[in-house]
PAROMI-456721 format. One line per 2 residues: number of its first residue (from 1); for each residue x, y, z of C-alpha. Coordinates in steps of 0.1 Angstrom, whole numbers, plus 5000, padded with zeros to 4 digits. Each point is the difference from the previous one (the first is absolute). Layout:
N
NUM> X/Y/Z | ...
END
This chain:
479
1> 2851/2688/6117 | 5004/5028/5020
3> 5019/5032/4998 | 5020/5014/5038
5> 5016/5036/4991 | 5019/5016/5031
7> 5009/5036/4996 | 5034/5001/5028
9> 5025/5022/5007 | 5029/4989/4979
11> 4978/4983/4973 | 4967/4984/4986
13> 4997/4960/5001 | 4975/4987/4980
15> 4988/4964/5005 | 4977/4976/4982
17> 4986/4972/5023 | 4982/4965/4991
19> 4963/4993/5016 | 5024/4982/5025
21> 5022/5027/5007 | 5030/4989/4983
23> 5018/5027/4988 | 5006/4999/4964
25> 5015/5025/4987 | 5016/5034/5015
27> 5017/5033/4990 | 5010/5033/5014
29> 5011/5034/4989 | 5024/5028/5021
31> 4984/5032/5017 | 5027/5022/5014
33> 4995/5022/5032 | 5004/5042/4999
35> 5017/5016/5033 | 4999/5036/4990
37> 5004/5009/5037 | 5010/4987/5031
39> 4975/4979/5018 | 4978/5001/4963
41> 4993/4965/4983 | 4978/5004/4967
43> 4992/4981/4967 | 4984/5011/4965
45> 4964/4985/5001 | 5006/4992/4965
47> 5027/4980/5002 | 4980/4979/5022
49> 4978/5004/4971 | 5026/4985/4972
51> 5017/4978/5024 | 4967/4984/4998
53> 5000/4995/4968 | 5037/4989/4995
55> 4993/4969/5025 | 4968/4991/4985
57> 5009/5003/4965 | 5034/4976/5012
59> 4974/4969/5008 | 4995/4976/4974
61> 4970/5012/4976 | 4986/4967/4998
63> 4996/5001/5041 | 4989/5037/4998
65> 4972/4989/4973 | 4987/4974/5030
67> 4999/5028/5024 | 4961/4999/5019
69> 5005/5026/5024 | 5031/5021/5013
71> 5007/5014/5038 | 5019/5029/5012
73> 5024/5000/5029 | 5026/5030/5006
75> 5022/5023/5022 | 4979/5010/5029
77> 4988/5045/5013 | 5014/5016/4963
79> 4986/5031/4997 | 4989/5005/4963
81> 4979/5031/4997 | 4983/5005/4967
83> 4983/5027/4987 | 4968/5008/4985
85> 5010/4986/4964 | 5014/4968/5024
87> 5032/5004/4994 | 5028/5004/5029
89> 5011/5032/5014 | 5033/4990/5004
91> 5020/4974/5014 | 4984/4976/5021
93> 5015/4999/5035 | 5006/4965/5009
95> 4999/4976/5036 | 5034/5007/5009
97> 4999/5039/4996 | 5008/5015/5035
99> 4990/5038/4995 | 4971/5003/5018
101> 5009/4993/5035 | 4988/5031/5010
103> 4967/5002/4985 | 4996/4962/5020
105> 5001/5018/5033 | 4978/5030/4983
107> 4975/4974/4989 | 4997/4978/5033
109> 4994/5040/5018 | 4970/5008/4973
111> 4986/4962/5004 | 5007/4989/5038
113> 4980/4969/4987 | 5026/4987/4969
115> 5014/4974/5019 | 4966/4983/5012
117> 4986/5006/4968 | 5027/4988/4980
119> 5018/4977/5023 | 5029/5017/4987
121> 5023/5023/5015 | 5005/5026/4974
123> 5034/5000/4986 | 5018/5014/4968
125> 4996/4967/4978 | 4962/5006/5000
127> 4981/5017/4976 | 4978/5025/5020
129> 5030/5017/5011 | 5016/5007/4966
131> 4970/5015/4992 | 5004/5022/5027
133> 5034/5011/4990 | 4992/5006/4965
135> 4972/5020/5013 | 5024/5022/5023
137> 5028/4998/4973 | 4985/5000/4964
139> 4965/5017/5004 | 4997/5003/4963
141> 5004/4966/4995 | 4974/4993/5032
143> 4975/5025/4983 | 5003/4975/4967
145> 4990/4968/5018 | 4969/4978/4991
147> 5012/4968/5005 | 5025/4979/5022
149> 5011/4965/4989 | 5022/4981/5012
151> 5030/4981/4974 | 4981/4971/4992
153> 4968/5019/4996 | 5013/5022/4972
155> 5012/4972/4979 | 4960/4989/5008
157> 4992/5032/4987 | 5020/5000/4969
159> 4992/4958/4990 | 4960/5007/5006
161> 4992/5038/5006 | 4985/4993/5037
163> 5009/5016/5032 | 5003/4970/5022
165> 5016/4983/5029 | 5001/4970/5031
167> 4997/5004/5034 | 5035/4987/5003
169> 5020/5029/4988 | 4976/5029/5007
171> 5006/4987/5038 | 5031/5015/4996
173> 4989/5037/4990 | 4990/5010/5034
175> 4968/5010/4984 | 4984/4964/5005
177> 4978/4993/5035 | 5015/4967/5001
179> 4981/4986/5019 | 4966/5003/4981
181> 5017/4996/4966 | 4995/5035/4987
183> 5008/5036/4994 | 5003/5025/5029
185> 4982/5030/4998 | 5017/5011/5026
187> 5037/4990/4992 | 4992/5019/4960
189> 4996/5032/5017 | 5029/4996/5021
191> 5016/5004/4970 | 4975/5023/4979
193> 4982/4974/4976 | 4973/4981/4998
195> 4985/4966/4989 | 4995/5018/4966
197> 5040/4998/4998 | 5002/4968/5008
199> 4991/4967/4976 | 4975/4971/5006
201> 5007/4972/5023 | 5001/4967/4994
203> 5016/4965/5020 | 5024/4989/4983
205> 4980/4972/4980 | 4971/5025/4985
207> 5004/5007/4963 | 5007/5038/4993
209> 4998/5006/4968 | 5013/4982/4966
211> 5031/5004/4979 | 4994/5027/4973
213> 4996/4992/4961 | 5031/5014/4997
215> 5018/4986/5024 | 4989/4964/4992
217> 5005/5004/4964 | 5039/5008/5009
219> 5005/4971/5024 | 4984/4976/4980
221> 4969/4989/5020 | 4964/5008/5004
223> 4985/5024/5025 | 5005/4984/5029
225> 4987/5011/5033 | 5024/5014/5025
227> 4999/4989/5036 | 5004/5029/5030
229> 5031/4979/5013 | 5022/5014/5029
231> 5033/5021/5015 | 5030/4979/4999
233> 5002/4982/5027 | 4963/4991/5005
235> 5001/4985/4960 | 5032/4984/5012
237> 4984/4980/5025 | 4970/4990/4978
239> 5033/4984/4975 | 5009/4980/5032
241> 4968/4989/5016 | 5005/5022/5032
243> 4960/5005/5004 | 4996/4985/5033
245> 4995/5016/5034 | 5041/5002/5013
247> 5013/4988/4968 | 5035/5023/4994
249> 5027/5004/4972 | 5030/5023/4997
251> 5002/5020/4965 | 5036/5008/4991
253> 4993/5026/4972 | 5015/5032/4998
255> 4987/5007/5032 | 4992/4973/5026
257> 4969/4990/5020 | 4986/4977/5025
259> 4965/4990/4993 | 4978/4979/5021
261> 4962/5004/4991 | 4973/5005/5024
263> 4961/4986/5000 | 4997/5035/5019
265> 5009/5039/4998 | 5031/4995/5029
267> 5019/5035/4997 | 5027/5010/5019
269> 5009/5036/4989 | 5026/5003/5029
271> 5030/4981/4987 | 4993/5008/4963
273> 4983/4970/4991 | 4979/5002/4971
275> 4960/4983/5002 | 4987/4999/4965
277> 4971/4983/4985 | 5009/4970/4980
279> 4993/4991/4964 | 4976/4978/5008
281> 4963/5008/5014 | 5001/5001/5038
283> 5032/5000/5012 | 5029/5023/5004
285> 5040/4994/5011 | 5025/5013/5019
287> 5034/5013/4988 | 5033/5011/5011
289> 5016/5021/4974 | 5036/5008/4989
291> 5009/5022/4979 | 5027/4978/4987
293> 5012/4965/4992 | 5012/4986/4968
295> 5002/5039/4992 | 5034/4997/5018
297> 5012/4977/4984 | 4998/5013/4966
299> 5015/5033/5022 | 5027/4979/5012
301> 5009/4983/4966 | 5006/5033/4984
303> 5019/5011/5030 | 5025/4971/4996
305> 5000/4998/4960 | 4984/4966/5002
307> 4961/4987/4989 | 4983/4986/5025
309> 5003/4962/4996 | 5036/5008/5006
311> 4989/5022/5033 | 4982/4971/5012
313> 5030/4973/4990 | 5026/5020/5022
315> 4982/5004/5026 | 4992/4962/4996
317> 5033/4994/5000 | 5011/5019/5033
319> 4973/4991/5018 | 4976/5015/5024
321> 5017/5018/5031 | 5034/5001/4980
323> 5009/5038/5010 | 4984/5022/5026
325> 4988/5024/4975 | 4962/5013/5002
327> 4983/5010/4977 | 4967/5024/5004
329> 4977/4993/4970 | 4978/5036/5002
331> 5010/5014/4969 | 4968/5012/4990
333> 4991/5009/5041 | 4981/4971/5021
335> 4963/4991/5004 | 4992/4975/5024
337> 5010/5006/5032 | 5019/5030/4993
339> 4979/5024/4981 | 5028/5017/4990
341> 5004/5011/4964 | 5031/5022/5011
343> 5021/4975/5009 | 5025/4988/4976
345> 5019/4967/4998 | 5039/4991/5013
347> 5025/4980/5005 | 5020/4998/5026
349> 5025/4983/5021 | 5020/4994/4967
351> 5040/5000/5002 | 5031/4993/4977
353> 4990/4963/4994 | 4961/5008/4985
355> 5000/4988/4967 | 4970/4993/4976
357> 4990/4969/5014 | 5000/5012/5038
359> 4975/5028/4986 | 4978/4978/4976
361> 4994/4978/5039 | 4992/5031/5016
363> 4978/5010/4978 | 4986/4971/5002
365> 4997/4997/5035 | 4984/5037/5004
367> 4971/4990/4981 | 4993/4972/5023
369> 5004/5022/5027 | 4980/5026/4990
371> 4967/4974/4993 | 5010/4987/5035
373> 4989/5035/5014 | 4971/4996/4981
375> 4987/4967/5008 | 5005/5008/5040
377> 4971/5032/4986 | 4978/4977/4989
379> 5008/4973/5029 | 4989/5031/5029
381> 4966/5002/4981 | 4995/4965/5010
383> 5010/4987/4964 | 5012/4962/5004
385> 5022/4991/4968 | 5020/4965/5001
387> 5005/4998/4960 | 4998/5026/4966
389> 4998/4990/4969 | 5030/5021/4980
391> 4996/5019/4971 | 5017/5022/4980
393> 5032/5003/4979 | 5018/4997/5033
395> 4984/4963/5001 | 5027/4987/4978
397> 5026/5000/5030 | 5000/4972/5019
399> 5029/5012/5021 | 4987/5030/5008
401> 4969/4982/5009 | 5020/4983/5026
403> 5006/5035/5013 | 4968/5008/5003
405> 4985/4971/5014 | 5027/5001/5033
407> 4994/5036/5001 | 4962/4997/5003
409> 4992/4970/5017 | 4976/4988/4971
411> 5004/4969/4979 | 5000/5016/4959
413> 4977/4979/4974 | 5018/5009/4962
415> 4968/4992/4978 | 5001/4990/4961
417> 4994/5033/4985 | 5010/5023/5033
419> 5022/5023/4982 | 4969/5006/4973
421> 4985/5021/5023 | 4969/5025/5003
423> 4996/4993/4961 | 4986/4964/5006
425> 4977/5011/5026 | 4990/5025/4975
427> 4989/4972/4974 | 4983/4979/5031
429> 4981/5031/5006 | 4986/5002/4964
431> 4995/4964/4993 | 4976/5004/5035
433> 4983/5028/4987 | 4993/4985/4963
435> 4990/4964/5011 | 4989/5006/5032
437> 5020/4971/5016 | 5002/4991/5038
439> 5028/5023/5011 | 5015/4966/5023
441> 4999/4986/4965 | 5020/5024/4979
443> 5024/5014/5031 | 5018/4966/5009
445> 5035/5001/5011 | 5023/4991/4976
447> 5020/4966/5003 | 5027/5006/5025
449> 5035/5002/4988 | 5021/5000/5036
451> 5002/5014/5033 | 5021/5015/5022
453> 5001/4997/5035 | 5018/5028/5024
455> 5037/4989/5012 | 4995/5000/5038
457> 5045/5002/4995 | 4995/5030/4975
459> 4974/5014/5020 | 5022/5005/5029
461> 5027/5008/4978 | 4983/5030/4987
463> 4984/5012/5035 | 5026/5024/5009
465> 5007/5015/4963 | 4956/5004/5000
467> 5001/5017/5036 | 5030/5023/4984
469> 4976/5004/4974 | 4972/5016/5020
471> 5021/5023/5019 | 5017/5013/4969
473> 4963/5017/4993 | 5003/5023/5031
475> 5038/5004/4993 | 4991/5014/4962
477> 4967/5014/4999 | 5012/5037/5017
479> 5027/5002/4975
END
């Protein structure tokens, strides 16, 4: 058995998989998000901490006593800054933080080289640049610094005592030379570290370390190696099988993303596409990146005093293209192609006969809209994508699947297991690293459950509200 622990946004999943990746047995535990200030998005490190331990300690103790190895997925660019005694600072600022968009600009001027370096334009989400702003804006705290780890790799910390992590989410600190799969000299300075700041890297099926007496003693198991694993979205695709050169999926997690991988570094830093290495030795990926998805929907449910299987059944129930509302998703700014973390979300074109169900469709119908903008990013770097596996809680939807599938031209592949997520690429990555199996052998796709194909009749349906769509970014970004 294997253990898959993914440290998200609005929670920790913990899975436990077979040796043929069946998924046995899974559990999860609630982190909640801190706004102090505008544009601010942080999180206690050590809730991720005893979230951890909540989900774990929810799995069957029969199945946790089986437990070989265990892998590590998580929320991508958190800054956690610990101190010399390792312990954080103070909050961690997480992916979706936009207070640093001026120390982006500041940081591109000092290091005219980030974006061929990092294949990256530099933008809020990243890590580099909070580092810069807590530099400018908390000195003390700067001064205090010794390490920086990103969410997953302080849960590492805490289970085995090392300072570890992949290639796939230190891609995304801007600190990485993506390119040659390791730290930048050049991109720490920019910033005023070092590689003494920084932890060891690993791909994402090396061991790191192994779970603590303590730790093992509490969960019931032995000390088991630990696997580097991944970010998100890379340990999502491992779960799905998406390992191939050109093989794509569409995450619909809190925040959304397009993800095709690559058998080569292909950046393309102009429309805020994101080139990352993979989890895998030797290759990388490609995303476009939204700053919400299913995030909305949660958003809209409270909005309307429903949950959001009842969201998703009105809107079911009206039907796309029922109202000519629109609905701008950016309620935590935009990434791809925008690079906007000012902007902020809207609706509009609503009138006397908007109810709950003509909002739950346009909600609906942003989303799409908004990874349509994104796929035509990755499609001017020369990306070809004609199918993506889905993943995600947003995978449970087959309506809105139907949206998305007209929207972007793709044909959707739901996979037994999609909405499990980065957590089951997590425990493929460990049961690599502690058996040393063929990665074609342990990353299979799971058994399809259906497709979707686009609506050709809903496409064209939908054309003018998605061309209304585009415009409406001009029309509110000044205000």
């Amino acid at each position: 058995m294997f253990l898959g622990i993914d440290v998200g946004t609005s929670g920790v999943k913990a899975v436990i998989i077979a040796p043929s990746g069946a998924v046995l047995a899974q559990a999860s535990a609630p982190l909640t998000v801190l706004r102090p200030a505008p544009l601010w998005s942080e999180q206690d490190p050590d809730d991720w901490v005893r979230a951890t331990e909540a989900a774990v300690l929810a799995l069957d103790p029969a199945l946790r006593a089986a437990v070989l190895g265990i892998g590590l997925a998580g929320q991508m660019h958190g800054a956690t800054l610990l101190g010399a005694d390792d312990r954080p600072l103070r909050p961690a600022i997480l992916w979706n933080d936009g207070r640093s968009f001026a120390e982006c600009a500041e940081l591109e001027l000092i290091e005219p080289r980030t974006r061929t370096i990092t294949g990256n334009i530099a933008m809020p989400g990243f890590t580099a640049p909070k580092l810069a702003w807590v530099r400018r804006h908390e000195p003390d705290v700067f001064a205090q610094v010794r390490s920086v780890l990103l969410p997953k790799d302080y849960v590492r910390l805490c289970l085995t005592g090392e300072k570890a992590s992949d290639m796939a989410d230190s891609a995304g600190t801007l600190w990485l030379d993506v390119a040659a799969r390791d730290w930048s000299e050049a991109m720490l300075a920019a910033t005023g570290l070092t590689r003494d700041h920084m932890p060891r890297l690993f791909e994402g099926t090396a061991i790191t370390g192994a779970l603590s007496s303590a730790t093992a003693a509490r969960w019931g198991m032995g000390r088991v190696p630990v696997a580097a694993g991944g970010g998100d979205n890379a340990a999502g695709a491992v779960g799905v099988g998406v390992i191939a050169d050109g093989d794509a999926l569409l995450s619909l997690g809190t925040s959304g993303v397009i993800f095709v991988t690559t058998a080569r570094f292909q950046p393309n830093p102009a429309r805020a596409v994101h080139a990352f290495c993979h989890a895998l030795p030797g290759l990388w990926h490609q995303m476009s990146v939204h700053l919400s998805a299913a995030s909305c929907l949660d958003w809209a449910a409270r909005l309307t005093g429903n949950d959001v299987p009842t969201l998703l059944a009105l809107a079911e129930q009206a039907g796309a293209d029922c109202g000519p509302e629109l609905f701008l998703p950016y309620l935590s700014g935009e990434r791809t192609p925008h690079n906007d973390p000012a902007v902020r979300g809207a609706f509009l074109r609503i009138d006397n006969d908007t109810d709950a169900a003509r909002l739950a469709s346009a909600v609906l119908e942003g989303i799409a809209f908004a990874h349509a903008d994104g796929l035509d990013a990755l499609r001017e770097a020369g990306t070809v994508i004609e199918a993506m596996s889905v993943i995600g809680g947003g995978a449970r939807s087959q309506h809105w699947g139907k949206i998305l599938a007209s929207v972007l031209g793709v044909q959707l592949n739901y996979l037994e297991g999609g909405e499990v997520g980065p957590a089951l690429g997590a425990a493929k990555l460990a049961q690599i690293a502690v058996t040393g199996a063929d990665t074609a052998d342990v990353c299979t796709r799971p058994a399809l459950r259906h497709s979707i194909e686009p609506d050709p009749v809903l496409a064209e349906r939908l054309a003018p509200k998605r061309a209304a769509f585009r415009a409406a970014y001009g029309a509110v970004r000044p205000l």
